[in-house]
N, C-alpha and C positions, 0 to 999 in steps of 0.2 A: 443485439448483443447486450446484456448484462451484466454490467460493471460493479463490485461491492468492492468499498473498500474501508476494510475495518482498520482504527486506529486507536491507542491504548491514550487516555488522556482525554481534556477536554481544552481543546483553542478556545485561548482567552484573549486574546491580543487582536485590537480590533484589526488592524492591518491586515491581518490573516484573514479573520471571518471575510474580510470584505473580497479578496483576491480568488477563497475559496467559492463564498457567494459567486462570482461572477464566470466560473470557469465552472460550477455546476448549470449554468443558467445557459454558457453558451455548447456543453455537452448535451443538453436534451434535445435536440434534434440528429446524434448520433446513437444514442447509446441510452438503456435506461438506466441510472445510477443510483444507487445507494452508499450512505454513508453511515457508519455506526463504529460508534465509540465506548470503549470498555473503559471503565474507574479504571484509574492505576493507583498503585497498592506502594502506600502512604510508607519510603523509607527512608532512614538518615544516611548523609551521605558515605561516610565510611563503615560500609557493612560486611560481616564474615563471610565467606566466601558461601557457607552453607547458607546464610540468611539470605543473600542474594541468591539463590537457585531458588529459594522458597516462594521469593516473591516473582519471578520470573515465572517459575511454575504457577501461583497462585493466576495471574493477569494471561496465563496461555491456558488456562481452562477456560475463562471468561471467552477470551477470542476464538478458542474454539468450540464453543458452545453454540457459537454464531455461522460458523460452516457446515455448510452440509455438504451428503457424500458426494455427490457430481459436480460440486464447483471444483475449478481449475484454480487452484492455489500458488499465489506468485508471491512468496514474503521477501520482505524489503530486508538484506542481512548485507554486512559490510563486507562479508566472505563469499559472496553469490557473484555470479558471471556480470559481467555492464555488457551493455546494449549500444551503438547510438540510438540516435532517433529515429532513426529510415530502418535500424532490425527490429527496434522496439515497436514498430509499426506494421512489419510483419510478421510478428510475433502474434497481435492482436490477430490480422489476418489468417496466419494459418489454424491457430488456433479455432475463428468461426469456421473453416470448410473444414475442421474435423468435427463440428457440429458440439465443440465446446463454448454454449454460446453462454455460459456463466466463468466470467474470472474475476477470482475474490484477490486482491491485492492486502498482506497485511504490513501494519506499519507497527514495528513495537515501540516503549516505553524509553524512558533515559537508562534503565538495563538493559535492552536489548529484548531478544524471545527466548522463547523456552526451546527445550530440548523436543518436546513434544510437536511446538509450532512447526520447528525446524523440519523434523522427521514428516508433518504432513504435509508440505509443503513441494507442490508437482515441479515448481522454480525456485530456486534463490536468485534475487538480482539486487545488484547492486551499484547505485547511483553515481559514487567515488567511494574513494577512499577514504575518503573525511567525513567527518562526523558530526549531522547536521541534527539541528531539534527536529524531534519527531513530531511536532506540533506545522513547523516548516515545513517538513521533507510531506506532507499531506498536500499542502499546494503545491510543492515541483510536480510530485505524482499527476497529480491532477491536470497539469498545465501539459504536459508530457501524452498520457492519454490525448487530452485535447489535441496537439500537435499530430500526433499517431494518426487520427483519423483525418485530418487535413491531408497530409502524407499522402491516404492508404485513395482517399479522391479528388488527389493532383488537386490540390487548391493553396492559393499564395502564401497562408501564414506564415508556412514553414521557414522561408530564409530571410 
């Protein structure tokens, strides 16, 4: 299976780097992972409603320029269905015995995604209700996966 998970921003904060580091390191012997990261598009924080679509649109071209047509697109939106951990794992599952063994995972900006993201996107899901940095919400992701496949071969992480 073939994990992408693209994320709009670039983690700065070493705490993160470090958590992300370690939960890419212990996913390589399930999964082969990629991770890639789109510039986000430089705005102040009280913007027109129109200014704000523009940049939304501008950062979901970038991310989508990074999909292609056969990955299995799961975006990370606060209006998307939640999982626990044990569906979210076989989610991962059924998805490879339908012989989708690409899922691109995207995580947007402090806007959110575009309308476009949205519309290609095979899943919306959604972690809570609240609303976490998007720079964070890349290592729950990740720790989550990582979990998933524990899960999926009865192995102790999980509880």
């Amino acid at each position: 299976m073939n994990i992408h998970i693209i994320s709009v921003g670039k983690v700065k904060e070493k705490y993160l780097k470090l958590g992300i580091a370690e939960f890419e390191k212990r996913l390589q012997s399930y999964c082969k992972l990629t991770l890639s990261e789109v510039t986000d598009e430089q705005a102040p924080e009280n913007l027109s409603e129109k200014d704000l679509q523009l940049v939304k649109q501008k950062e979901g071209e970038k991310i989508l320029a990074k999909v292609k047509q056969d990955h299995y697109v799961i975006a990370l939106d606060i209006e998307g269905v939640s999982w626990s951990s044990e569906r979210f794992a076989k989610e991962i599952e059924r998805l490879s015995f339908q012989g989708k063994n690409q899922i691109t995972f995207i995580i947007g900006g402090s806007n959110g995604l575009s309308e476009a993201v949205l519309r290609r996107a095979d899943q919306k899901l959604s972690f809570s209700k609240m609303t976490f940095p998007h720079q964070l919400m890349k290592l729950i992701l990740l720790e989550q996966v990582y979990r998933g496949y524990k899960i999926l071969r009865g192995e102790p992480y999980h509880k």
